[in-house]
Phi, psi and omega in degrees: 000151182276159203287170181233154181241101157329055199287128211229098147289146177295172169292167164318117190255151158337322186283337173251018182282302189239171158324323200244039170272017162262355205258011214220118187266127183036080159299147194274181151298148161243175215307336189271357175264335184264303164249118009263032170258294182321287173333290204308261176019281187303319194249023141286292185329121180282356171233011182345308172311318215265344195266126184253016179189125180270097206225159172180142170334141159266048173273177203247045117253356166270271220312322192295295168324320183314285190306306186268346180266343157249064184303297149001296175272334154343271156300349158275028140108002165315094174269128193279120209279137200232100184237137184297333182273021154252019177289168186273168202291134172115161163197065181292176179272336163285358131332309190280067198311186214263168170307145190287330221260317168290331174306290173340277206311320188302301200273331191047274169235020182271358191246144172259102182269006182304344212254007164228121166303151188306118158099018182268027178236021200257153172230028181248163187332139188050042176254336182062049158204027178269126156302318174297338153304070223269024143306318187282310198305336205286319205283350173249345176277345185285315166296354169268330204269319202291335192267315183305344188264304170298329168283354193253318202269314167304325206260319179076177177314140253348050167282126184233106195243122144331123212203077183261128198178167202253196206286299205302281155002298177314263199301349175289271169357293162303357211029044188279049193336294181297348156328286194314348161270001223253141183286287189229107161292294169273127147287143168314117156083034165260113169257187181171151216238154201194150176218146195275087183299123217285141181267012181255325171280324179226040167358320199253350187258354178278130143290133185296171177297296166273117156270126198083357193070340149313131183267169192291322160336287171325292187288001165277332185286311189307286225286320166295289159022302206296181198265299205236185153326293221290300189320329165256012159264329180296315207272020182236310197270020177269329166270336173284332183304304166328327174282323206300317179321291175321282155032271185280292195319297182340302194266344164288343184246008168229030181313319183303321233260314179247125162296131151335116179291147197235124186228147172314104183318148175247173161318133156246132169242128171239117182279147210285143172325307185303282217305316192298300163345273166346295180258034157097352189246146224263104215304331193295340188294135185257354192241020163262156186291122189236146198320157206041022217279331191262027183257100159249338186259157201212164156029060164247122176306143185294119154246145160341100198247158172296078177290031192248337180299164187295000000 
């Protein structure tokens, strides 16, 4: 079986309890996130035995869930590897991390900190973890997708990696857009399991780069832009409908003419048959939103679109 990537939100952190838990710098868990939620966590997960690789935002509610809902592995010497391009979206002061030097002292020899440089807490302009800017949000999930792709093809076959890290976050990694507008997508201490399609094996099984000829910049902007989820599923399948539409006139009238653009695969994590289960949903069923759903077009030459629709 191919490696599978746990995809994990922390438990209930400090920061969701009230109005003013955003004012709270790199809020910890609170006592109901370490109990019962981090427990049930532990004592649900179905592969505990199985896990080779420990991996989570370095905020101190991804490393604290990490560390207590996977203890086990914890203690059979797993240290949990700490990369910065899964901290969450934003740069709130609960957001915001902790110094590499404080963590250490918090965390000790159970955290790996090499993957962070001095000042990896920083979010303003050339830092490449300023959000607002969404070239950069789109350009570190494409670098979370690419290292979490190197560590799964290193790690070899029945690799099972722990992957803790928040809603927002989550769903960008996945491309879920219209997630990102979504009151609670992920529940707090929720997992769900995903395997990455190798674009060397399965070509025909990728997603495009663009959906719709929209680039992921775009459709991150489109998703803030929006009020809710639904506003913001409408307004992705309103450009995508617009290409597919553009599309077909197009191509009936220059099929001799134009070749297929052929564009670089991108990373995809598509969730696993078990994982669907799991959460109740009924594989023939078509009507809950499922990761990717609106990247259908592929190997189209790029056209203009009117970026003025709503």
């Amino acid at each position: 079986m191919p490696p599978t990537i746990h995809l994990v939100r922390h438990a209930e952190g400090l920061h969701n309890l009230g109005r003013d838990g955003d004012n709270i710098r790199d809020a910890p868990l609170s006592r109901h996130g370490r109990s019962p939620q981090c427990i049930t966590l532990r004592g649900t997960f179905p592969h505990m035995d199985k896990i080779t690789h420990l991996v989570a935002s370095p905020l101190r509610r991804t490393i604290e869930t990490c560390i207590h809902a996977f203890r086990p592995a914890v203690k059979a010497g797993k240290r949990v590897m700490l990369v910065p391009e899964l901290q969450e979206v934003g740069a709130l002061p609960c957001s915001t991390g902790s110094s590499v030097e404080k963590l250490e002292r918090t965390f000790g020899n159970d955290i790996d900190t090499s993957l962070l440089r001095k000042g990896w807490n920083n979010r303003g302009a050339g830092s490449g973890f300023d959000d607002v800017d969404m070239k950069t949000l789109a350009a570190r999930a494409r670098k979370a997708r690419q290292w979490l792709w190197d560590l799964a093809q290193s790690a070899g076959d029945d690799a099972h990696i722990v992957v803790v890290s928040h809603g927002h976050l989550i769903n960008v990694l996945l491309r879920n857009y219209s997630m990102l507008r979504a009151e609670a997508c992920w529940r707090n201490a929720e997992y769900r399991s995903f395997h990455f399609v190798d674009p060397a094996q399965d070509p025909e099984g990728l997603y495009p780069h663009r959906p719709g000829r929209l680039t992921e910049e775009q459709l991150l902007e489109l998703a803030l832009k929006a009020p809710d989820a639904e506003a913001a599923q409408k307004r992705i399948d309103r450009y995508c409908f617009s290409f597919k539409t553009t599309w077909q006139s197009y191509k009936s009238k220059h099929t001799h003419k134009q070749q297929p653009q052929v564009e670089t695969p991108e990373l995809v994590l598509v969730e696993t048959d078990e994982s669907k289960r799991g959460r109740g949903f009924a594989l023939s069923d078509t009507s809950p939103v499922k990761p990717n759903e609106w990247w259908h077009y592929r190997d189209e030459p790029f056209l203009e679109l009117d970026h003025t629709a709503g």
